[in-house]
Structure formats: C-alpha cells, structure tokens
N, C-alpha and C positions, 0 to 999 in steps of 0.2 A: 279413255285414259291414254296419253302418250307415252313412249317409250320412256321420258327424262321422269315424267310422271311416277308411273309403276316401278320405277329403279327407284324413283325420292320416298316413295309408299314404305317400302320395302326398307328402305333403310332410316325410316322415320320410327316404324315401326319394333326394328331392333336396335332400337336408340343408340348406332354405329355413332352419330355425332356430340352423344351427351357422355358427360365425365364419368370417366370408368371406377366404382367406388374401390377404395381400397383394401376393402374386406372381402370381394366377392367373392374370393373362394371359401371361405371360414365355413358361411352356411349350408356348403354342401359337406363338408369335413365330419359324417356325425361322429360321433365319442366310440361308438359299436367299432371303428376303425381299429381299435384297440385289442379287438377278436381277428383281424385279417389273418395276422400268422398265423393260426391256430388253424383257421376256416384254410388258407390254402395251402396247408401241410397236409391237409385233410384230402383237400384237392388232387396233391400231388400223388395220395397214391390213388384216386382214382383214374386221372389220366394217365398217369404214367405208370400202371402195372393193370389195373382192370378195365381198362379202356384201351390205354396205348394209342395215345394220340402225337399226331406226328404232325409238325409244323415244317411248313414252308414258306419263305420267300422274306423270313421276318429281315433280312439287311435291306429291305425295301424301303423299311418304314420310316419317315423323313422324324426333323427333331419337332417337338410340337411351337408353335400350333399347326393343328392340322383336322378333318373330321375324317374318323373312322366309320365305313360303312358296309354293314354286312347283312348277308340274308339271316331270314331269321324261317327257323323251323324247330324252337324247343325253350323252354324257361331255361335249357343249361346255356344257352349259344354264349350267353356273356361271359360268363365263367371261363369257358374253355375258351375264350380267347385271349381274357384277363391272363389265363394260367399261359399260356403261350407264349404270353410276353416280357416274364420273371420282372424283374424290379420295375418296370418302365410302367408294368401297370396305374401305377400311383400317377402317370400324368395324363389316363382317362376319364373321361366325365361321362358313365352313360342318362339314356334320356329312358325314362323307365315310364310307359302308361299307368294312366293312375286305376286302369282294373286291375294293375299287380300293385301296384306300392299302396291305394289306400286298403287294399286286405292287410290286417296288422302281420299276420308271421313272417307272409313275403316281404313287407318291408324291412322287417329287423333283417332279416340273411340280404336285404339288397344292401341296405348298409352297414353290415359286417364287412361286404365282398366289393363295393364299389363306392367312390364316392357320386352320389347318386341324383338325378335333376328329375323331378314330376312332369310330369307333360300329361293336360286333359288335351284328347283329340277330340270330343263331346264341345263342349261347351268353351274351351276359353284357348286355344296351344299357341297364342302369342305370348303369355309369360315367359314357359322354354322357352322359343325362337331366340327373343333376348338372351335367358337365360344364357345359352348357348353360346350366344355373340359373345358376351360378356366373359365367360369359361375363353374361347377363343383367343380374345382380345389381353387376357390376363396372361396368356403364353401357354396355355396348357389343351389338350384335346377333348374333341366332341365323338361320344358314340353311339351310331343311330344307326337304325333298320327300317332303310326305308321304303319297306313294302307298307310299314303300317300296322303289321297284320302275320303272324305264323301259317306260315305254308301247310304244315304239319307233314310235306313228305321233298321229294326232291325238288321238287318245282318252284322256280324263283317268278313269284308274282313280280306287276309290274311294280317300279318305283314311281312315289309320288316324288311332286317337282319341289318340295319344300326343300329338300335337300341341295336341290339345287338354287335356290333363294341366297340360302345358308351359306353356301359356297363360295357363289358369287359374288355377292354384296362384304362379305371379310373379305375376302382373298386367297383364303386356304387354300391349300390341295387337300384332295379327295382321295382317301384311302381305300381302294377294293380290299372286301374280304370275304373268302367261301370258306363258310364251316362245313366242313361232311358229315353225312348220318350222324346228326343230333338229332333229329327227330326218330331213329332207330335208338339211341340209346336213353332219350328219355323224351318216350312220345308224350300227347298231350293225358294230363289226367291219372298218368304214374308218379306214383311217389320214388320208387325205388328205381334207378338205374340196369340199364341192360349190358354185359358185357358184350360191347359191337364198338368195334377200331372206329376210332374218331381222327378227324385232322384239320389243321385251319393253315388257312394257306393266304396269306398276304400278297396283294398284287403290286406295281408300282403306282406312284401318288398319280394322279391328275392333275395337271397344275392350273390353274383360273385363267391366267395372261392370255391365253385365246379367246375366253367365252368373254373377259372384260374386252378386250376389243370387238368380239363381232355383236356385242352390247349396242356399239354406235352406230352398227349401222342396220342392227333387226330391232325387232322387239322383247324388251326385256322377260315376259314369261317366256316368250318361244326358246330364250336363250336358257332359261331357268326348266325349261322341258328338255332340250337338247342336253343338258348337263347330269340332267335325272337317266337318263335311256343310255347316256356312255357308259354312265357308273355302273348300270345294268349287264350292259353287255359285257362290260371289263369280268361281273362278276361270276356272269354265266362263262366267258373263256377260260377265267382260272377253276371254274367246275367240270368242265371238258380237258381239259390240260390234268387237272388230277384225276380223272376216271381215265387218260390215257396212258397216267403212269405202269 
C-alpha cells in the first residue's frame, strides 16, 4: 500500500470526506447529564479536600477542537481531569472500552460524568475512530488513552499509533496529559478511594503542520508512529517535571 494509499484508507475510513450530520453531537448527550452537577459537587470534595489534587499547566489548553491524551492508570483518571477543568469540561468527548461502558452501573456514572463514545477494541473500533472525527469535526474535543490499557502503577505503557491516525488525518493538536497516583488512590478492583495527593498536569498542544508535511515525503503509518511516541514522550516529561517539583 502507498503512502497516498494508507493516508486515502485512513481517511476513507473516518468518513473525513462525507457530510458531517447535523445532529452528531445529540447522541452522545445522555439525559443522565442532568445528574453532572450533583456527581461533580460530589467530586469537588473529593479532590479538592480528601485527595487534594493540584492541576497544572491548564492555560495550555488550546480552544477545541483538539484530542486530549493522557495515561491511564485508574477508572478515576477521567474524572480527575474532567474536575480539573471546571466548566470547559462539557467540550470533552471521552472514548470509553466497552468492558466498562457495556457493564450497566459503570455506564450510568460514565454518563452522568461524561458525554461518552463506546469504543470495541475486540471486534469493530472503526465506529469510534469516526466517531471521534466527527466529535472533532463538529468543534468540540476527543478524550483518549492511548496506551489502550491501565498501567495500574507509575509506568506509562507504550502508545498505540491510532492516536496518531486520529491526529493526523483531522488536523488537531495533541494535548499531553499526566495524571499522578491515580492508580494510588483508586487502584484496580477498589470501590472505595484512598486519601493520596492526586494531580493532572496538562502539557502544550502538539500541533499536526509538521507530521502533515513530512506525510509527503515518508510513509503515512511511519508518520502516524512518530506522532504516537512524541505524544509519549511529552507525557512521560510532564511526569518527570512533576516528580521534580
């Protein structure tokens, strides 16, 4: 497959060329949205009096569209970065595995707390991809962890390239994000939260305009790999940068 190829795949794929419906956002909107203030008042005093989570870097964050992308190490990560980001949350879209969203209770709290996009990584995850484009494409932000997969401790597994697909083929920048010991405050398999200092620290965006240009003259995975391992690295700096604070 050629480079013009794999870029046409890719963006045939998340139908970038076909009419953007005018209702896309509706269907992620559930009615549950109607509990958010409640759910992050609830929030508020967990991270901000038994947790005491401390954000940084949020003037970073560009106006959307844009994808958000942070390690993941805890069912909380999305939460505490939702909470992070006071009103602006309402223009995130995360992408949520469907071994959490099709268990019924974790879905009712994912759509209390998020407006929320299924992703099978099993069997079909080009619906999301679209999905996504389309959230993108409508003005509003994508939120995804692109390891895949919970770490479950400090360690940021590698990122997959899909992110970088994602990326490149809209336009978007790329938003680093490192969550600190969530996986300390709410490991895998607890119900109940641990008081242990939490923080999320937003990096500056990544912007496309280089990886689409060096698009013409490599190959479009190899660019869609180089794009996945910066985002990485951005996220492991901003994890070194806060253990040096």
């Amino acid at each position: 497959m050629t480079d013009l190829d794999t870029s046409g795949y890719w963006r045939k794929r998340l139908a970038l060329d076909d009419p953007l419906p005018s209702d896309i956002l509706k269907k992620y909107r559930s009615l549950y949205r109607f509990f958010r203030p409640i759910f992050f008042a609830i929030m508020n005093l967990l991270f901000g009096f038994y947790c005491k989570e401390k954000v940084y870097g949020i003037d970073n964050l560009p106006k959307p569209p844009y994808i958000m992308a942070a390690n993941h190490a805890s069912s909380l990560d999305f939460v505490a970065v939702a909470w992070a980001m006071g009103k602006r949350k309402e223009e995130l879209y995360p992408i949520a595995t469907k071994l959490f969203y099709d268990f019924g209770f974790a879905r009712f709290w994912m759509k209390v707390a998020a407006n929320v996009v299924r992703i099978d990584t099993v069997e079909d995850f080009f619906p999301a991809l679209r999905a996504a484009a389309q959230i993108l494409r409508a003005g509003k932000a994508v939120y995804i962890h692109p390891e895949g997969m919970r770490s479950n401790n400090a360690r940021i597994l590698p990122f997959r390239p899909g992110v970088g697909v994602l990326a490149v083929e809209t336009g978007v920048p790329l938003v680093p994000v490192y969550i600190g010991n969530s996986w300390k405050v709410l490991p895998p398999g607890s119900i109940f939260p641990f008081p242990y200092p939490l923080s999320v620290t937003f990096g500056k965006p990544i912007e496309m305009g280089p990886y689409i240009e060096q698009k013409k003259t490599e190959q479009a995975y190899d660019v869609y790999k180089n794009v996945a391992e910066e985002l990485r690295r951005r996220v492991i700096s901003l994890q070194e940068e806060l253990q040096a604070r």
